[in-house]
C-alpha positions in Angstrom: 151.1 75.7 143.3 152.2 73.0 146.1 152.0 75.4 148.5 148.2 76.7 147.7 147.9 72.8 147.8 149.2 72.7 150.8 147.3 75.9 152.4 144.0 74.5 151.5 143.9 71.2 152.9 140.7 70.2 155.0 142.2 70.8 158.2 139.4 71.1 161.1 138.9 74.3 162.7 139.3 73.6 166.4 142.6 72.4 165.3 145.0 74.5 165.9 148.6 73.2 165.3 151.8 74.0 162.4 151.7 71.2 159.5 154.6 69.0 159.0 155.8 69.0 156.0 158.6 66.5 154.4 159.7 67.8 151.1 161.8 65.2 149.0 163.8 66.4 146.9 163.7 69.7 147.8 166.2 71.6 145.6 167.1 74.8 146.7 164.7 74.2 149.9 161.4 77.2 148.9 158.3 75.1 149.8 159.7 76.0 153.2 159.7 79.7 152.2 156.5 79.8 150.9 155.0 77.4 154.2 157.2 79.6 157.0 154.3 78.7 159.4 154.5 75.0 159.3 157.3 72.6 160.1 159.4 71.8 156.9 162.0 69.4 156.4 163.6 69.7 153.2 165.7 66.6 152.0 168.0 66.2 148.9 171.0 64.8 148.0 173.2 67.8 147.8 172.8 70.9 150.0 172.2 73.9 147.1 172.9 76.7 148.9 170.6 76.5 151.7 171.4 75.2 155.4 168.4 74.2 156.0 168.6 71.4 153.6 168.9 67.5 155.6 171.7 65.8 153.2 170.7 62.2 152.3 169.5 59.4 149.8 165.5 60.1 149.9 164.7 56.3 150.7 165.9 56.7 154.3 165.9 60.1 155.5 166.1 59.4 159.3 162.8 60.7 160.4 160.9 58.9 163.1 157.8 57.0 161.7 154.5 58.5 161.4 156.4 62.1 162.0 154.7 64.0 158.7 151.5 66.0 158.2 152.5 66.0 154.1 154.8 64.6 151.9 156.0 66.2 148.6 157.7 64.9 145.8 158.1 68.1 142.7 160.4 66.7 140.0 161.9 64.2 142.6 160.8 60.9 141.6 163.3 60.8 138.7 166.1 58.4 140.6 165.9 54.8 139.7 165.1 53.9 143.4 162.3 55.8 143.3 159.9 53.1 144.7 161.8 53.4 147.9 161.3 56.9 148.0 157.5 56.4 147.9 157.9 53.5 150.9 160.5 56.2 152.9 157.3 58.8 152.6 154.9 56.1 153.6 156.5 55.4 156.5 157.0 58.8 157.6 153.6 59.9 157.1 151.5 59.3 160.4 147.7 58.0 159.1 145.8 59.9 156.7 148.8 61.8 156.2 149.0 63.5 152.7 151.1 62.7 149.7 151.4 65.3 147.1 153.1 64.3 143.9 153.9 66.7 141.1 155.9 65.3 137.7 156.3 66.6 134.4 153.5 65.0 132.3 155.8 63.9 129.3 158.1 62.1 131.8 154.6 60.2 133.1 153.0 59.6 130.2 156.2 57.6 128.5 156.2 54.0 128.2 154.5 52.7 131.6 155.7 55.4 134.1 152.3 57.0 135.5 150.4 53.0 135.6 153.4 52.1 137.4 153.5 55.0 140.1 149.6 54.9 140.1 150.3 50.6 141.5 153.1 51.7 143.8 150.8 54.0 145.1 148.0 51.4 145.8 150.4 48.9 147.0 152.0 50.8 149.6 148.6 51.6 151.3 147.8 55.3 149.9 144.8 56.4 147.7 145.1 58.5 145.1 142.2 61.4 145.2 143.5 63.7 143.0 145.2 63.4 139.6 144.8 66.8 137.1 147.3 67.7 134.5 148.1 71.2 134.0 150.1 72.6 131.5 153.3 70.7 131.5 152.8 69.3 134.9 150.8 66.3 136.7 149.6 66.4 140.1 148.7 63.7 142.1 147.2 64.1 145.4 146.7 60.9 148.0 146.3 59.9 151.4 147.8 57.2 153.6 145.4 54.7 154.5 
């Protein structure tokens, strides 16, 4: 579903260039199998049986500033330092950049979890401009102001 997200961004036509992609938390690295044409850095703290996987805490992955097209976060925001994981995106994003979030909806919706990432969000300069919940799953869409 990220990866339809992904696909369908309002990119001009006479651009012509490969998105690039930082995935947080990546797992077992398969955005970057489903996105082969684009630039994808996959990040986690373990490498799961895939090389391509960049070992390190998500809050200071070693990317140059304003180096990413899209940032994803699919089940990743679970650590307790996850606020630093949103400012470590928001600093690699270059402007307008996009932030695609995607979180269970139970793990959200309990106690304060969803305000809370919705003022994060805002503080750190993006705007949300997508928020659906399907099935099991919310999706939040933003952009770097």
């Amino acid at each position: 579903m990220i990866a339809e997200k992904i696909n369908s961004l309002k990119i001009p036509a006479n651009v012509i260039m490969k998105l690039v992609i930082g995935d947080f938390g990546c797992g077992r690295c398969e955005l970057s199998e489903l996105l082969k044409e684009n630039k994808v850095y996959c990040f986690d703290h373990h490498k799961i049986l895939n090389e391509k996987i960049i070992v390190c805490n998500m809050k200071d992955t070693q990317l140059p500033a304003d180096k990413l097209d899209v940032a994803v976060f699919c089940l990743s925001l679970m650590g307790h330092d996850w606020i630093e994981y949103i400012k470590e995106a928001r600093r690699c994003l270059a402007k307008n950049g996009y932030l695609i979030i995607a979180q269970t909806s139970r793990e959200l919706t309990e106690g304060e979890r969803l305000h809370s990432l919705r003022d994060i969000m805002g503080k750190e300069g993006f705007e949300i401009y997508s928020e659906d919940q399907r099935g099991d799953f919310t999706f939040i869409e933003a952009r770097k102001n």
